[in-house]
Each structure stands twice: as C-alpha cells, then as structure tokens.
C-alpha positions as YAML, in Angstrom:
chain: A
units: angstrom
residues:
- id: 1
  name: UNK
  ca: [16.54, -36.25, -41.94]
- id: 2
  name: UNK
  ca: [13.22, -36.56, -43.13]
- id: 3
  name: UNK
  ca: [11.70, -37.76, -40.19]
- id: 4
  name: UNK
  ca: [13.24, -35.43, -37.73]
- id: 5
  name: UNK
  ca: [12.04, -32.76, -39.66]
- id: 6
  name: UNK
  ca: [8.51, -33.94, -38.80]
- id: 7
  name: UNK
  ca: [8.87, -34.91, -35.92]
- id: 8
  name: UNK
  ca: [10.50, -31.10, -35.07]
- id: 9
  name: UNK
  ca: [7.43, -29.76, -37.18]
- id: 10
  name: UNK
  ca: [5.34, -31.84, -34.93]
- id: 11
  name: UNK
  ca: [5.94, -30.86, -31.77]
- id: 12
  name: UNK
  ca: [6.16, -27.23, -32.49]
- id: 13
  name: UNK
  ca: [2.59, -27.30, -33.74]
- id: 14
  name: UNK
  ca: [1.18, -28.81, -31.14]
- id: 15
  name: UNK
  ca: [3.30, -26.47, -28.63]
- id: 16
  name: UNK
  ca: [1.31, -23.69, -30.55]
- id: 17
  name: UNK
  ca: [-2.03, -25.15, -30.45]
- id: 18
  name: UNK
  ca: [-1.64, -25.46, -26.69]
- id: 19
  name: UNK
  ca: [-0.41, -22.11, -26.41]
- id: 20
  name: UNK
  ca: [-3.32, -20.62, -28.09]
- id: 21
  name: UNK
  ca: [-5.77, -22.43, -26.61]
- id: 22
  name: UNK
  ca: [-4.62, -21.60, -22.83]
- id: 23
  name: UNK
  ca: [-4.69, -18.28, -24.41]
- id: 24
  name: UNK
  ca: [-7.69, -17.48, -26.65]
- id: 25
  name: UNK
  ca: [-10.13, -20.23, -24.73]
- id: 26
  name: UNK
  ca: [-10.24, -19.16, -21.59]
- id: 27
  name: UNK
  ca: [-10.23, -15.20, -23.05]
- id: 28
  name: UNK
  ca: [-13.91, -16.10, -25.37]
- id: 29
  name: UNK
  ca: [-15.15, -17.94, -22.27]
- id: 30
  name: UNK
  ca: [-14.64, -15.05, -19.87]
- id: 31
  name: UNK
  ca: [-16.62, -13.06, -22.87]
- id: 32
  name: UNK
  ca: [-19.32, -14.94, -23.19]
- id: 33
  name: UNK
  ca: [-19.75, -15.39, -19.35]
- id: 34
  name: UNK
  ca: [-19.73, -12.19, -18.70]
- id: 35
  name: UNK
  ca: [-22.40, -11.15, -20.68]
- id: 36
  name: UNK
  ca: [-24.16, -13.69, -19.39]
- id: 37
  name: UNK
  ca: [-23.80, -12.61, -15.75]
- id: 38
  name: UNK
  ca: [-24.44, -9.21, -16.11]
- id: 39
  name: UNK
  ca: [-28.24, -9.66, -17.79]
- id: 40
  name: UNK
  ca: [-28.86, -12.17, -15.12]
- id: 41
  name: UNK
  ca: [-27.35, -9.52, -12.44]
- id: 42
  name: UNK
  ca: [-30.01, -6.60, -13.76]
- id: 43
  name: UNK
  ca: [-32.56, -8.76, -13.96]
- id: 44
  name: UNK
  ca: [-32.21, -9.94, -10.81]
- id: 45
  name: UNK
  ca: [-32.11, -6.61, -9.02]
- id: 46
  name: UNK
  ca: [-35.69, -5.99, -11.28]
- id: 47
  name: UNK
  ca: [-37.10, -8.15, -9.52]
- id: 48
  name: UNK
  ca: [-35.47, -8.09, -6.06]
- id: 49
  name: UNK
  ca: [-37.54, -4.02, -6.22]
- id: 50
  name: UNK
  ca: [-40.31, -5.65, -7.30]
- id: 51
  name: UNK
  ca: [-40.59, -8.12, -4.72]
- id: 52
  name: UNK
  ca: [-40.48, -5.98, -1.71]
- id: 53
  name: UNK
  ca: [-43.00, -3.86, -3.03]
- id: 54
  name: UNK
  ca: [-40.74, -0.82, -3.89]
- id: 55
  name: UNK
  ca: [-42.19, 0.79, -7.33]
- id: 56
  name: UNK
  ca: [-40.42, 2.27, -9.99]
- id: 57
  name: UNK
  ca: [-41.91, 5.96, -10.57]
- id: 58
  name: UNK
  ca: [-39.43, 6.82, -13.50]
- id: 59
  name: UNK
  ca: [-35.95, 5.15, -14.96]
- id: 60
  name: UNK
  ca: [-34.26, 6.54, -17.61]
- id: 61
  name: UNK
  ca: [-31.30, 5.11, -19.19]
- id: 62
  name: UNK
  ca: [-27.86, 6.46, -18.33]
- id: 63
  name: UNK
  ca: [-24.35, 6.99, -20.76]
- id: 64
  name: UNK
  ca: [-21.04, 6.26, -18.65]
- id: 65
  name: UNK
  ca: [-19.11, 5.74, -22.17]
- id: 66
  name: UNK
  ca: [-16.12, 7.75, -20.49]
- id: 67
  name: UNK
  ca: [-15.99, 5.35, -17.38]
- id: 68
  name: UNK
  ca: [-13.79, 2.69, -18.42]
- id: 69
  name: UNK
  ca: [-15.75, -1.15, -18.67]
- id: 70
  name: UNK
  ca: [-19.04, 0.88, -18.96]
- id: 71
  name: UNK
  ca: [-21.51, -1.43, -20.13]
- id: 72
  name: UNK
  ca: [-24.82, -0.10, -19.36]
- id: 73
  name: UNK
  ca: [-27.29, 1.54, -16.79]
- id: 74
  name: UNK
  ca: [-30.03, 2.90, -15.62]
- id: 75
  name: UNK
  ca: [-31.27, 5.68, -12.83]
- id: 76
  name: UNK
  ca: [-34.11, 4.54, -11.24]
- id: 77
  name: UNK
  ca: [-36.35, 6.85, -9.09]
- id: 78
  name: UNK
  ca: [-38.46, 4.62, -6.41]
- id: 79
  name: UNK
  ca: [-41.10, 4.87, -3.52]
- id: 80
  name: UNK
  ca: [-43.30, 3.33, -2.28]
- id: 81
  name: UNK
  ca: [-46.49, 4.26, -3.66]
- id: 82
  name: UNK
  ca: [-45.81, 6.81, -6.47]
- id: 83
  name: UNK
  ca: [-49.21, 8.37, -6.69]
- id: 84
  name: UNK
  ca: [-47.54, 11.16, -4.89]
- id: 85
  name: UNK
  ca: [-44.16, 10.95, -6.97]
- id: 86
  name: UNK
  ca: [-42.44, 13.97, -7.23]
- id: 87
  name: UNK
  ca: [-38.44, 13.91, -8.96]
- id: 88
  name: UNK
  ca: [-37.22, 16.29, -7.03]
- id: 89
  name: UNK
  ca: [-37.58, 14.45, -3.77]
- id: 90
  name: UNK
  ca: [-38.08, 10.83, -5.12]
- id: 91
  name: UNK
  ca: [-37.94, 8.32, -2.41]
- id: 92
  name: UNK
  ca: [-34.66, 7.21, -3.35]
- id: 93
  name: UNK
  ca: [-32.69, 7.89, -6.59]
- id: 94
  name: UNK
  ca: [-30.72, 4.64, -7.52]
- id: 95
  name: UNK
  ca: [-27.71, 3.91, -10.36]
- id: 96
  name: UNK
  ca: [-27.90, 0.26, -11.18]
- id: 97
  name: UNK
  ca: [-24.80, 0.26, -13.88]
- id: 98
  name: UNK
  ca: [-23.31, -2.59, -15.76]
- id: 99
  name: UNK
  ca: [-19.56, -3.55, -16.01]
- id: 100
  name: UNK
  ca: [-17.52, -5.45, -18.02]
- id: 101
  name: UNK
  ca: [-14.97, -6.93, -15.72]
- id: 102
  name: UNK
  ca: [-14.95, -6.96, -11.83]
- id: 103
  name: UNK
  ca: [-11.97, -4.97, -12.10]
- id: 104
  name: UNK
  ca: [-14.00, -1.94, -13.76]
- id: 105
  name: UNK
  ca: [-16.68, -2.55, -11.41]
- id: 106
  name: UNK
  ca: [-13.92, -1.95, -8.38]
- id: 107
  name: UNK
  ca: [-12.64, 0.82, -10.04]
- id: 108
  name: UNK
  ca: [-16.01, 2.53, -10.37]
- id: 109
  name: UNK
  ca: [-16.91, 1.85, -7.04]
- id: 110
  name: UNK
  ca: [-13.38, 3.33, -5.55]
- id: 111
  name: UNK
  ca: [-14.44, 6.74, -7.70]
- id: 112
  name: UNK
  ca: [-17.68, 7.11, -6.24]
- id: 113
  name: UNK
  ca: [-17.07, 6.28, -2.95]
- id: 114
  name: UNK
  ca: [-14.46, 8.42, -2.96]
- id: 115
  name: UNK
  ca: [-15.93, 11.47, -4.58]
- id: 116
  name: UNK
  ca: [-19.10, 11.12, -2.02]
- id: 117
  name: UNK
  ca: [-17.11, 11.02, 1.20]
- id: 118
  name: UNK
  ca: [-16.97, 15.41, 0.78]
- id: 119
  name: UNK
  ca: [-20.40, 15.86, -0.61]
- id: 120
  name: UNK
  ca: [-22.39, 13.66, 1.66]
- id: 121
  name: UNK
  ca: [-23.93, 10.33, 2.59]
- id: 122
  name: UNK
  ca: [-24.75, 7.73, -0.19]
- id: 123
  name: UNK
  ca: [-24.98, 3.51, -0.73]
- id: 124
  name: UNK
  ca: [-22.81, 1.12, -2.92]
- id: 125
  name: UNK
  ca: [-23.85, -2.37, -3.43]
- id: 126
  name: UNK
  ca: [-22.31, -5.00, -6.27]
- id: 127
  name: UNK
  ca: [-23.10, -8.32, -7.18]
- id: 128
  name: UNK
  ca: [-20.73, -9.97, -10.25]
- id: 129
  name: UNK
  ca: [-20.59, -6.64, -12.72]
- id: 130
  name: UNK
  ca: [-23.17, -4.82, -11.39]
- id: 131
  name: UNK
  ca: [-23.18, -1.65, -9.11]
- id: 132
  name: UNK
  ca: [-25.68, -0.30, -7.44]
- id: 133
  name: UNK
  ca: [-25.39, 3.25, -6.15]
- id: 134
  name: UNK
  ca: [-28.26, 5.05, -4.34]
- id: 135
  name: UNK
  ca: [-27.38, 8.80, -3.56]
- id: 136
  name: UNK
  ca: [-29.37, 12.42, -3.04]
- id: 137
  name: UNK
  ca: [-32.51, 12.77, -0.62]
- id: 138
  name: UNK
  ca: [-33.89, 9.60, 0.46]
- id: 139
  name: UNK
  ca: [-36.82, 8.66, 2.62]
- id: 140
  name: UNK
  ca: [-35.75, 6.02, 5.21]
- id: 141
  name: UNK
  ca: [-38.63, 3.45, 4.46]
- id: 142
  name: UNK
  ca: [-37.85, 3.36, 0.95]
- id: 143
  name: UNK
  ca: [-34.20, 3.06, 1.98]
- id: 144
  name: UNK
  ca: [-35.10, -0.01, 4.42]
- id: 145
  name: UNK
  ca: [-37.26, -1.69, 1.93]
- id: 146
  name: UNK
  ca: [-33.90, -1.12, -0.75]
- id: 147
  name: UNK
  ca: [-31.69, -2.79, 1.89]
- id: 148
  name: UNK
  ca: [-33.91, -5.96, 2.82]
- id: 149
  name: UNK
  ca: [-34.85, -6.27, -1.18]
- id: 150
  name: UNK
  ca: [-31.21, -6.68, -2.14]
- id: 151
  name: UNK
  ca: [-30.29, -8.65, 0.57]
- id: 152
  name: UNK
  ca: [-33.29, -10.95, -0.09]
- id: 153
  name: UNK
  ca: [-31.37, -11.61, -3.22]
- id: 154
  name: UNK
  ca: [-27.50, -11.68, -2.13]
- id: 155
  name: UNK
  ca: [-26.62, -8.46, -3.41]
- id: 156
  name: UNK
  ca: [-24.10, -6.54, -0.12]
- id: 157
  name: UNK
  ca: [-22.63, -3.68, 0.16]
...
C-alpha cells in the first residue's frame, strides 16, 4: 500500500513539474527575449539614420499608454542638414514605437494604416517589436535617404 502510494505521489509530481515548466519556461523566456529584441531593434534604427547621413533636428519622447503592448517611443523630426530646421515642415516626421509582442505591433500597425487611408499618404515599417511610422509633409530626399537607411539594415515595410 505503501509503495503505491509513492509511486502514485511520484508520478503526479513529476506530471506537474512538466506541466509547469512547458508552461512558465517558455512564458519568462519569451519575457526576457523580448526585451532584449526591442533595445537591439531601436538601436538599430539609431544608427541605420545615422549612417545614411539623415540628422536628427529634434525627438521627443512619446506616451501610447492607451495602445495596448505600448512599450515605448519616440517622434523624431529629420533632414538632412538641419541648419535650416524648421518643425513645422521638418523633412520628415517619424514614430519609431516599441511593442511588447508582435501581435500588438500588428495590431498597431492595422490602426494606423487604417486611420491614414482617409487623411492621406504615410509609411509603416517593422522589424521584431518595433514600428516605424513616418507621416505629415515630407521632402522626398529625406524620404529616399529613410527608405535606403532602413533597408540597409533589414527593416521593410
């Protein structure tokens, strides 16, 4: 009696310890990837601008706390030589916003592209959690240097 007892006892707990750990494992790993990805994603779109000679005249951060998997962002306002910068008619205004699954990134991307399709022309790119969204007046070499940075580091449309 004694021995089927522990032998019942047994098996259940190691039933549960594989149950948790095809549960919680994979669910801490996502977490910690995913953080991981997204400061690499940022950075990487830093210095994708950078590269192709695109300056940043002003960034502030931005609050999307009401968009669901909202990590963090910033509006950038770029040119090509800001010595003539003026906000109102920056060279290209650009969202680069952080998500914290693919499936909020989607779902951010669906509202925007949606909304913008009856006010007027704008970008989307992604890469992993990130989104890039470039909207508003834009100057077309600014626009062109934007597209060939971002490609230059795998980030599409």
């Amino acid at each position: 009696m004694k021995s089927t007892l522990y032998s019942l006892i047994r098996f259940h707990s190691v039933y549960i310890i594989m149950l948790l750990a095809v549960l919680v494992v994979p669910l801490i790993a996502q977490g910690f990837n995913s953080d991981l990805n997204q400061s690499r994603e940022m950075a990487l779109f830093e210095q994708a601008l950078a590269n192709k000679g695109l300056e940043v005249c002003s960034q502030q951060e931005i609050n999307w706390s009401m968009t669901p998997g909202f990590v963090s962002g910033k509006i950038y306002y770029l040119d090509l030589n800001c010595s003539s910068f003026d906000p109102n008619k920056p060279g290209a205004r650009v969202w680069a916003v952080e998500f914290r699954t693919i499936g909020s990134r989607n779902y951010a991307l669906r509202n925007f592209e949606t909304l913008r399709k009856h006010i007027g022309s704008a970008i989307a790119w992604s890469k992993g959690s990130l989104v890039i969204l470039v909207e508003g007046n834009q100057k077309q070499e600014v626009i062109s240097a934007l597209r060939e940075a971002l490609a230059s580091v795998g980030i599409k449309k």
